[in-house]
N, C-alpha and C positions, 0 to 999 in steps of 0.2 A: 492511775486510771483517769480520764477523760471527762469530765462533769457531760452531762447531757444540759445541751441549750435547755432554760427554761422560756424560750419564745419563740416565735414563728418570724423566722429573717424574714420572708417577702412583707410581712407585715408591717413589722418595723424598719423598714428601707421603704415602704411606703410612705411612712409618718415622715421620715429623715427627707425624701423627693419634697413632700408636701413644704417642711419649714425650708430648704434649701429655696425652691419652688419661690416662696414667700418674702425671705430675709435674702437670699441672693448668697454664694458660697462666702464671702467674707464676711457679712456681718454675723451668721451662724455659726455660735459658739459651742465647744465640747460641752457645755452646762447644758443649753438651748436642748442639744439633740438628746441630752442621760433625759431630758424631762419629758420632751416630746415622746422618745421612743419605749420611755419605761425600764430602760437597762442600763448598768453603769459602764463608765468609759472602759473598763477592763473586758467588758463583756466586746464592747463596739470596738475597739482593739484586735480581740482575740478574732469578731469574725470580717472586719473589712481592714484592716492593718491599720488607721488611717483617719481623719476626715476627709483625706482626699478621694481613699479608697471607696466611703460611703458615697460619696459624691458620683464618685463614675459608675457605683452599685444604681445610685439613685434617678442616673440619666439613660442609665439600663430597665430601668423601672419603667420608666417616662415612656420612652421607645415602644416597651412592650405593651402599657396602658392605649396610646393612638394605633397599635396596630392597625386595629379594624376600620379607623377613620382611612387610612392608609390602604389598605387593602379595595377600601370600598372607590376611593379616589380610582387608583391605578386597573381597576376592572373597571370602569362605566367607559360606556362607549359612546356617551356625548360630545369629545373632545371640549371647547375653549364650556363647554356648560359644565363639564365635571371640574375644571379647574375652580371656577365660580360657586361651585355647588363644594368644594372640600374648603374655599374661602366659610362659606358661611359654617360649614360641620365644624372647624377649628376653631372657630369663636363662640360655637354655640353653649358651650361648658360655663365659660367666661360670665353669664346672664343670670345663674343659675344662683340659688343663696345658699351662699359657705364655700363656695369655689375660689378656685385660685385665679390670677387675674393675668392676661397675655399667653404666650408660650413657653416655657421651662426651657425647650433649645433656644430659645431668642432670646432669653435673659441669660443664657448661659453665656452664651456667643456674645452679645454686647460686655458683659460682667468680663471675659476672659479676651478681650479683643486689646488688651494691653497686655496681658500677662504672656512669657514664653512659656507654655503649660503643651508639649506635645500629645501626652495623653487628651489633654481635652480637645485639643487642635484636630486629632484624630476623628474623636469623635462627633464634633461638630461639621468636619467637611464632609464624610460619611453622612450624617443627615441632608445634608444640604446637597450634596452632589446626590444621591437617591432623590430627592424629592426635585431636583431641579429634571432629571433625566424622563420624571415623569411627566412634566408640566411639557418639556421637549415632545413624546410619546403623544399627547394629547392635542398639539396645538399641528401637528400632522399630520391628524384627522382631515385639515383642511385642505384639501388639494391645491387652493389659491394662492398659499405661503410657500415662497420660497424659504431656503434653508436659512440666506442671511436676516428675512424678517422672523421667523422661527427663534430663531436666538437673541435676537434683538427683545422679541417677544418676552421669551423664558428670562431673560434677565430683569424687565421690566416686573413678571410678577412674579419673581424671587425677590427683589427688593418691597415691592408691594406686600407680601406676604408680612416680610419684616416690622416694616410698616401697620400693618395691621394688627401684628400680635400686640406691636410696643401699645398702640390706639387702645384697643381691647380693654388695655389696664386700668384706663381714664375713661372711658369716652363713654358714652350711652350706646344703649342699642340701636335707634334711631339712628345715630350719627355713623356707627359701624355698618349700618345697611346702605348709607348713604356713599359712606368709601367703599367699599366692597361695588356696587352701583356704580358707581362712575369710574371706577377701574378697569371694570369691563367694558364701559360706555366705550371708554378711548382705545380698545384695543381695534 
């Protein structure tokens, strides 16, 4: 017969996001996460198969944690103001004391931009192609753009974005209202 989990997965795939999140998937040890999460390796075995498993549990986490930031991006009817305005909602966590520092998909994506990891390849163009098709969707609003400035556009602050999150990690608030601010100056 089946032991009954004595823990709440979303919980503990929370904790597991957070030190991932923190340490970046390769310095985060099977030891790191039995401490972090509260459970032994047999347990975190039995329900993500894996460190790697917990990982793609953990960027599943992530995902579902920004929905709303997301949600709220992709409804505003400001166009290039909502892009601007999800700029600053993305970093606003960042400020906060005990937070984690950048984007979890931007450290994923840098962290795994040598490795051939399909799984995580998957899931990072999924992010990025979604959020790039928004920023497309928004900068449309403007009737003035044509399509080849549109994408010329949308690439510039997909890169910016990036840009941002990695800043976030280091940089002050000040300094982050200053790039975010002159990113949109130049568009």
């Amino acid at each position: 017969m089946a032991r009954k989990k004595q823990y709440n997965e979303d919980e503990v795939v929370e904790k597991a996001m957070n030190l991932f999140w923190k340490n970046g998937y390769e310095t985060t040890s099977m030891q790191m996460l039995e401490k972090e999460m509260g459970i032994n390796k047999f347990s975190i075995y039995s329900s993500f198969g894996n460190k790697h498993g917990l990982f793609l549990e953990s960027l599943k986490q992530y995902k579902s944690n920004i929905q709303a930031t997301l949600e709220k991006f992709k409804n505003g009817t400001q166009g290039v103001e909502d892009i601007k305005q999800f700029f600053y909602d993305s970093v606003n966590s960042n400020f906060k004391p005990g937070s984690q520092k950048g984007c979890f998909v931007t450290n994923t994506y840098n962290e795994f931009s040598e490795h051939e990891d399909q799984l995580i390849k998957e899931q990072m163009d999924a992010f990025m192609n979604n959020l790039k098709s928004i920023i497309i969707e928004k900068l449309k609003m403007d009737p003035s753009k044509d399509d080849a400035t549109i994408m010329k556009q949308a690439n510039y602050l997909l890169l910016a974005k990036h840009g941002l999150a990695a800043a976030s990690r280091i940089n002050t608030a000040e300094e982050i209202e200053d790039y975010i601010e002159m990113t949109f100056k130049n568009l």
